[in-house]
ROVEX-618120 format. One record per residue (C-alpha): residue in three letters; x, y negated, z negated. Coordinates in steps of 0.5 Angstrom, whole numbers, plus 500, padded with zeros to 3 digits. Layout:
N
ALAXYZ;...
end
This chain:
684
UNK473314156;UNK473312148;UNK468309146;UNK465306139;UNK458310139;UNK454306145;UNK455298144;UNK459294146;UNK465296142;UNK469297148;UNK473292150;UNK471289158;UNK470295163;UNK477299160;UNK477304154;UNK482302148;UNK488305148;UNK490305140;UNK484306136;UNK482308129;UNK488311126;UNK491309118;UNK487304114;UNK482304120;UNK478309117;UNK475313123;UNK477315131;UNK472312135;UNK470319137;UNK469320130;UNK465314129;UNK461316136;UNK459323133;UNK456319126;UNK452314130;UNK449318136;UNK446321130;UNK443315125;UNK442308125;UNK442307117;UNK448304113;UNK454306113;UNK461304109;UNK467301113;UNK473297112;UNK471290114;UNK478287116;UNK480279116;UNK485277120;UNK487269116;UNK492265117;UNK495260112;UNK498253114;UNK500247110;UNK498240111;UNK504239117;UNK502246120;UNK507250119;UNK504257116;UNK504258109;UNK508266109;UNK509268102;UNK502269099;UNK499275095;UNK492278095;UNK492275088;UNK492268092;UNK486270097;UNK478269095;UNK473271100;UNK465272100;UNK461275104;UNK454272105;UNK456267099;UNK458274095;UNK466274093;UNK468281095;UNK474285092;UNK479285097;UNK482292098;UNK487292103;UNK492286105;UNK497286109;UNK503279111;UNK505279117;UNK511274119;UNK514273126;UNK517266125;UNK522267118;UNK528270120;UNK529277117;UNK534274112;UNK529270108;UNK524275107;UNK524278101;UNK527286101;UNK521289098;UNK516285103;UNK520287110;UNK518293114;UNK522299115;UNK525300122;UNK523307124;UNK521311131;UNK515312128;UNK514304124;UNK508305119;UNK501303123;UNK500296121;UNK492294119;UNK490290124;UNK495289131;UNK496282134;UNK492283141;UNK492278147;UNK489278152;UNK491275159;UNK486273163;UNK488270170;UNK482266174;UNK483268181;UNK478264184;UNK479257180;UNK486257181;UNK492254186;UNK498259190;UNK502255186;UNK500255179;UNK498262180;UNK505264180;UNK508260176;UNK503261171;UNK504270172;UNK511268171;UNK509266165;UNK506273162;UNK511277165;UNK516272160;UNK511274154;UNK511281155;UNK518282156;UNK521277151;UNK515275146;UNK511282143;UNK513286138;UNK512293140;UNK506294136;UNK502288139;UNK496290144;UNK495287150;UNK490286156;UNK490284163;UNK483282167;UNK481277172;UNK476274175;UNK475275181;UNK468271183;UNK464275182;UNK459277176;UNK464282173;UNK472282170;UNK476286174;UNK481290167;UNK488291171;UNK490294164;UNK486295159;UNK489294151;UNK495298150;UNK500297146;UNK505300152;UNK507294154;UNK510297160;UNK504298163;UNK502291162;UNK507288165;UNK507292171;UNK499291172;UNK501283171;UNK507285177;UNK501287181;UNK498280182;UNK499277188;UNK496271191;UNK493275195;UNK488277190;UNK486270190;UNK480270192;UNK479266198;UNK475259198;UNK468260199;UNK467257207;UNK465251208;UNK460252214;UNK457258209;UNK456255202;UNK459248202;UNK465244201;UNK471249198;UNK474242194;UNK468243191;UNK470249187;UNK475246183;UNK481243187;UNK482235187;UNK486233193;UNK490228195;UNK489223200;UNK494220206;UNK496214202;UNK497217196;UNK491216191;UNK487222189;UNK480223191;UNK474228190;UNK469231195;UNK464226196;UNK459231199;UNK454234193;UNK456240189;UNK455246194;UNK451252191;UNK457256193;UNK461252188;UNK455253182;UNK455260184;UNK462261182;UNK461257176;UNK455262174;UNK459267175;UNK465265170;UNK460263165;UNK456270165;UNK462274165;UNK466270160;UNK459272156;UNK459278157;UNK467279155;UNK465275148;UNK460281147;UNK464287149;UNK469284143;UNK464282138;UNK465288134;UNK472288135;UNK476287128;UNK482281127;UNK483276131;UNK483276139;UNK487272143;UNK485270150;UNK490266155;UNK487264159;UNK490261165;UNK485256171;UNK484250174;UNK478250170;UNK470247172;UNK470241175;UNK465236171;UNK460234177;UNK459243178;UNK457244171;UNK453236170;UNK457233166;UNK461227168;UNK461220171;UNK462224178;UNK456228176;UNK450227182;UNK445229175;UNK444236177;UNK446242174;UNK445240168;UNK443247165;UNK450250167;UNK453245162;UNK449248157;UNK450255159;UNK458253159;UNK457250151;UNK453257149;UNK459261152;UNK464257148;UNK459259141;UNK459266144;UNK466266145;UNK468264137;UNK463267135;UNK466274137;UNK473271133;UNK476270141;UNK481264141;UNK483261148;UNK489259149;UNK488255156;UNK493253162;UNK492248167;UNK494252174;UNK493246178;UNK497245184;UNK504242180;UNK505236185;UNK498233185;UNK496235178;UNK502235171;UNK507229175;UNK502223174;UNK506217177;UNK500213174;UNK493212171;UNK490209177;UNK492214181;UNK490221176;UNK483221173;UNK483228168;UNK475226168;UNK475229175;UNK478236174;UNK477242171;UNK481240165;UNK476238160;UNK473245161;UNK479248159;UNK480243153;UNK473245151;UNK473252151;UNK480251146;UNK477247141;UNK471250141;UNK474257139;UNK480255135;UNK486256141;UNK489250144;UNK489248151;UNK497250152;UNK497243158;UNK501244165;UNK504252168;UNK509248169;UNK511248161;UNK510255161;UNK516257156;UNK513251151;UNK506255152;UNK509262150;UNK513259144;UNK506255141;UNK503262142;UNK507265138;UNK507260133;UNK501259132;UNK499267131;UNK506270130;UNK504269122;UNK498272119;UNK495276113;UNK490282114;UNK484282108;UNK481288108;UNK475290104;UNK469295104;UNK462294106;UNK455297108;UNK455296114;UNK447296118;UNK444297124;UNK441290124;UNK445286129;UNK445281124;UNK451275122;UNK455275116;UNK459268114;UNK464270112;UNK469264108;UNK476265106;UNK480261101;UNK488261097;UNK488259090;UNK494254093;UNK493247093;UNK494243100;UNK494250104;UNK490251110;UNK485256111;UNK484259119;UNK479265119;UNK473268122;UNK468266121;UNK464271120;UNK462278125;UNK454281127;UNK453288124;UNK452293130;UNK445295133;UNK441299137;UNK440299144;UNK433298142;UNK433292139;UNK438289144;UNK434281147;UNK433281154;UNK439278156;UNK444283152;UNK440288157;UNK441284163;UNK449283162;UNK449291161;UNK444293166;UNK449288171;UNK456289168;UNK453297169;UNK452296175;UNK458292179;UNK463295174;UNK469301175;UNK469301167;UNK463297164;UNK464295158;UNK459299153;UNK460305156;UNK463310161;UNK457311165;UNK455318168;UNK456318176;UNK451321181;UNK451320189;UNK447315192;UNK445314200;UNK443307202;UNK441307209;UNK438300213;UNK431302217;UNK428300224;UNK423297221;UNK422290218;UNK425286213;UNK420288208;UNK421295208;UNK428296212;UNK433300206;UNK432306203;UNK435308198;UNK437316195;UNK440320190;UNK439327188;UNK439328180;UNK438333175;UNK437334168;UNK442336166;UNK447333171;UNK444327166;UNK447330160;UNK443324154;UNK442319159;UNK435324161;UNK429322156;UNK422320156;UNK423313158;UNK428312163;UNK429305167;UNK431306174;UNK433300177;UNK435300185;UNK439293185;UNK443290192;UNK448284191;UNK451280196;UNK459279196;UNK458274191;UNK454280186;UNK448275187;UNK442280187;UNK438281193;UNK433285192;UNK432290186;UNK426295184;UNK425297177;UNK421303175;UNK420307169;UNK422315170;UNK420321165;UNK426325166;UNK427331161;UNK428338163;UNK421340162;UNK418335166;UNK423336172;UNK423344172;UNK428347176;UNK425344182;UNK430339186;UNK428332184;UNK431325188;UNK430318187;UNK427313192;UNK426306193;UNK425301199;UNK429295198;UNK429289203;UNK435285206;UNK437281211;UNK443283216;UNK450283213;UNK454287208;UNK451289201;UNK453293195;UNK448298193;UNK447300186;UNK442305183;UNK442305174;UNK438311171;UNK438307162;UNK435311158;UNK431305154;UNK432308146;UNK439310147;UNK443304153;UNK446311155;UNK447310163;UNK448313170;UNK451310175;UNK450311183;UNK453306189;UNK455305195;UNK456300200;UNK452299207;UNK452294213;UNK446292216;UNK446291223;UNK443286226;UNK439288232;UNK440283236;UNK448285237;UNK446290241;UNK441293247;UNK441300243;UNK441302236;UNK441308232;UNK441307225;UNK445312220;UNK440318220;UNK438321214;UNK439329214;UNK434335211;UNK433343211;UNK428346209;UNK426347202;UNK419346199;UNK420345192;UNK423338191;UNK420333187;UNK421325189;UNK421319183;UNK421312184;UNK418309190;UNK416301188;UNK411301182;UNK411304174;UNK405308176;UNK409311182;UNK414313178;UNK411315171;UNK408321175;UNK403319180;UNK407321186;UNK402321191;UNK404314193;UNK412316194;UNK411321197;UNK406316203;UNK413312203;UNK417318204;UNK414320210;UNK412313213;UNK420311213;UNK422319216;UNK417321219;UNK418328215;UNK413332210;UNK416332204;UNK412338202;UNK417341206;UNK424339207;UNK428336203;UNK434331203;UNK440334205;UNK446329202;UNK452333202;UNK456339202;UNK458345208;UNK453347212;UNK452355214;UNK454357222;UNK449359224;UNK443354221;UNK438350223;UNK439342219;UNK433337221;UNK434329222;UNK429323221;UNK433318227;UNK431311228;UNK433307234;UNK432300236;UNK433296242;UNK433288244;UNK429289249;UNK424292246;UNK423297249;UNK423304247;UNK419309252;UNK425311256;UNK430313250;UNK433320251;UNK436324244;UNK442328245;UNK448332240;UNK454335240;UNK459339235;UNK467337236;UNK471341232;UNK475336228;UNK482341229;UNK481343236;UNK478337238;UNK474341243;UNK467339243;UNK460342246;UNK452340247;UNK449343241;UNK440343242;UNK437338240;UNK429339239;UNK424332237;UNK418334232;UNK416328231;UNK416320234;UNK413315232;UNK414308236;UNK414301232;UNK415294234;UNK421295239;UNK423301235;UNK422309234;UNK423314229;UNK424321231;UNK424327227;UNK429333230;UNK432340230;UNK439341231;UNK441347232;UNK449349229;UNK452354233;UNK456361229;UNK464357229;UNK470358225;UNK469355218;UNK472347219;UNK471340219;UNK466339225;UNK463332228;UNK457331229;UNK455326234;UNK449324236;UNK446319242;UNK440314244;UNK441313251;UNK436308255;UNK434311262;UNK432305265;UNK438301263;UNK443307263;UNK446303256;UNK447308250;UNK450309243;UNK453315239;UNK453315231;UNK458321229;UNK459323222;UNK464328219;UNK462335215;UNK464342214;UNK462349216;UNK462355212;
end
């Protein structure tokens, strides 16, 4: 992936398509390869996308650069560069020195419009959805101009925004992302008999005389979850654009957060007041990132645009405020009802389609601090619309806590995180048979120079689970020395024992190296079984051959992790009941025929009791679908409280070289209940 050295110059969670070319100065591997190396100051273009109106709104298209003052901090800069860009007047009426030559290969312009159409598929109705999906495909198809960039992402409950398209100038491409969308990628409404009232998260419904009416029960914590999420993501898109330069234009279409969610309101209970700050911090963060968001209300056309009657229709209790304060905070407008989506598209373009682009050299500073800047034309009664300023870049050193916070979980939870393109690794994530507070293992192989310039002297490994709305569960930090002389040539694994309840998880292991932000990535998911399910369990077993130099990291404190590793090693054996002196994890790949492979198995039983368990295992050729018992031998079992582990042998017979399933059984004896896990490998 394309990035701008290591920040958060990449749009969220997709690479840019079109960067640096012409005027720009510099690609973004260029600009990666010079800031890799220093921090110190560097000369850029500082481009400033302006737009000129009259008193009566209508845009002012016929000025020079001569007409344009602009500082920097309060100091007038020279401006270098300048561009017009008209869409609104008629080719007829612009002078022929100033219209662009229509070529195949049109001149690179300074700065491109670039949109960005974000769908809410969480707050949001079937019926506004569509209408309001309709509506992009129209823009797209009707409304750019072939050098307009444009993006499509959705919010889809969680704390991360999912890029169906990422900002391209193919169009064709981004209608066909926009096409994909169905109201069947709408999230479904939180159920009530696990969170609360689902109307809680943004709908108003009808009753059956007509009027409208809002749940009388508090605001469910599923609803507030939501609202936290969208906040947090939308911080985290403002940071992703922040260095982005021009204007990005953001239509956003939604019911919006009722008031009562986020404490505001005559329907609010006085709670969650904090989540009405944090919604205001987004707006600043948003405008302070040059973001204008256009809104449009996708609430269900029948109860929410046709008002028959003030008595019967209170904006006050939808999520209409929230959709006119983020575009008043941030410079867009709320564009009304899906319904009006043609009127939508045309104000759109009137309000972006005429611009100017001011360029002007500066030293740009690693320091992360804000310029204001101020734009003003020599002619009298013009209006000046423009970017308030911009933040230098910084070091992910000097990032605040929160910045490292969105980053560690934007890394995390997303396909294409929005600082970089993080290395993947593999990861295994198995639920134990002991108790709560200790029944997830999680591991991972990883070397340093699978690591590339993640590797370093100090480098956090986070080990984090999320449920499905990305709350996190459970997570264990520690801080790793990881460079090539520390680790050797000896494999090297990381370990960490995290806790949850039944259910279905997400699990993330983040390696960030804490002086450059670089990162690697594992995951997988894992279901948690409930022991009371069944009589007899056999959890997912976790396989080993025999190998005596491998090195464990990790474990549950910074003191295991920074070297002392006679504790991990204590919880290694404890959960598998192996030596990790001499056995070492084996997590993929072929085995050979014939060999020896090793297992920690743990099993369960409802009753209780597990003295009358019995092991066994076979071999299935996948192809021929023949199989044979193969010798199963216990080294080792320890019994827990209606638990036991065992370590065993099983012996591979010689075979042809295929795919096998390998199954392996728990029967208990006094009962004649049994259970088989199988898993699929090959034979070389």
């Amino acid at each position: 992936m394309r990035r701008i050295a290591i920040l958060l110059s990449v749009f969220m969670f997709g690479s840019f398509q079109t960067v640096g070319t012409g005027a720009r100065l510099a690609s973004s591997q260029e600009l990666k390869d010079r800031f890799s190396l220093q921090h110190n100051a560097t000369v850029t273009l500082k481009l400033i996308q302006v737009i000129v109106t009259d008193k009566k709104g209508n845009p002012i298209t016929d000025l020079g650069k001569e007409d344009f003052i602009l500082s920097d901090n309060g100091e007038e800069q020279k401006i270098t560069e300048f561009e017009k860009h008209s869409l609104s007047v008629p080719a007829s009426e612009i002078p022929a020195a100033e219209r662009r030559v229509t070529s195949p290969q049109p001149p690179t312009s300074l700065l491109d419009r670039k949109f960005f159409l974000f769908f809410d598929a969480v707050v949001v109705d079937v019926k506004g959805f569509r209408i309001g999906r309709d509506a992009a495909l129209h823009f797209i198809q009707s409304d750019l101009l072939p050098e307009d960039e444009v993006a499509v992402i959705s919010f889809s409950g969680g704390r991360s925004l999912h890029v169906h398209e990422s900002l391209t100038q193919d169009h064709a491409a981004a209608l066909s992302a926009v096409k994909a969308l169905n109201s069947g990628d709408l999230m479904k409404r939180i159920a009530p008999a696990e969170l609360g009232n689902e109307d809680d998260i943004g709908r108003v419904f009808m009753t059956t005389d007509g009027s409208s009416a809002v749940p009388v029960s508090a605001v469910s914590s599923g609803a507030r979850i939501v609202a936290g999420n969208f906040i947090w993501a939308m911080r985290s898109l403002a940071q992703a654009l922040r260095y982005m330069p021009g204007k990005k234009h953001l239509i956003l279409y939604s019911n919006g957060i009722k008031g009562a969610i986020i404490g505001r309101g005559e329907y609010s209970d006085g709670r969650n007041t904090d989540l009405g700050r944090d919604y205001t911090e987004m707006c600043k963060e948003l405008a302070a990132s040059n973001i204008s968001v256009y809104s449009v209300n996708t609430a269900d056309i029948d109860i929410g645009f046709r008002r028959v009657d003030e008595d019967r229709w209170n904006e006050a209790r939808t999520g209409v405020p929230a959709l006119r304060e983020m575009a008043s905070h941030t410079g867009g407008r709320f564009l009304g009802a899906a319904g009006n989506a043609p009127e939508h598209m045309e104000k759109i373009n009137a309000l972006t389609g005429a611009y100017y682009v001011l360029g002007y050299p500066i030293g740009e500073t690693w320091d992360g601090k804000f310029h204001k800047i101020r734009v003003k034309v020599r002619r009298p009664g013009a209006e000046v619309n423009a970017q308030p300023g911009y933040f230098n870049p910084k070091p992910f050193s000097d990032y605040s806590e929160f910045e490292k916070k969105i980053d560690l979980v934007d890394l995390a939870l997303a396909n294409k995180p929005l600082s970089q393109d993080p290395i993947r690794f593999a990861m295994h994530a198995l639920p134990g048979a002991g108790a709560p507070s200790d029944n997830l293992h999680f591991i991972a192989e990883v070397s340093s120079a699978g690591l590339g310039d993640v590797a370093g002297r100090r480098v956090e490994s986070v080990s984090m689970l999320f449920d499905a709305l990305d709350q996190i569960i459970d997570f264990k930090r520690v801080e790793l020395y990881l460079t090539s002389e520390a680790l050797g040539r000896n494999r090297t694994f990381l370990f960490s024992v995290l806790s949850a309840a039944p259910g279905r998880y997400k699990c993330r292991i983040v390696l960030r190296n804490m002086e450059t932000g670089r990162a690697a990535v594992a995951g997988s998911t894992l279901a948690v079984p409930d022991r009371e399910s069944g009589k007899v369990i056999i959890f997912p077993p976790l396989f080993f051959v025999s190998n005596a130099e491998t090195v464990y990291l990790g474990g549950d404190s910074g003191k295991a992790g920074r070297g002392d590793r006679s504790s991990i090693l204590d919880q290694i054996a404890g959960a598998f009941l192996f030596d990790p002196k001499k056995f070492s994890p084996w997590l993929d790949g072929p085995l050979q025929s014939p060999s020896l492979i090793f297992a920690s198995l743990q099993c369960a039983s409802a009753s209780g009791d597990t003295s009358k368990l019995a092991l066994s295992a076979s071999l299935t050729d996948e192809s021929a679908g023949t199989e044979s018992p193969i010798p199963l031998t216990v080294l080792a079992e320890k019994e827990g409280k209606g638990t036991k582990t065992f370590f065993v042998r099983l012996e591979i017979p010689e075979v042809e070289w295929g795919a096998y399933i390998l199954g392996l059984s728990a029967m208990d004896r006094a009962s004649g209940l049994s259970f088989r896990f199988t898993q699929v490998f090959s034979i070389e």
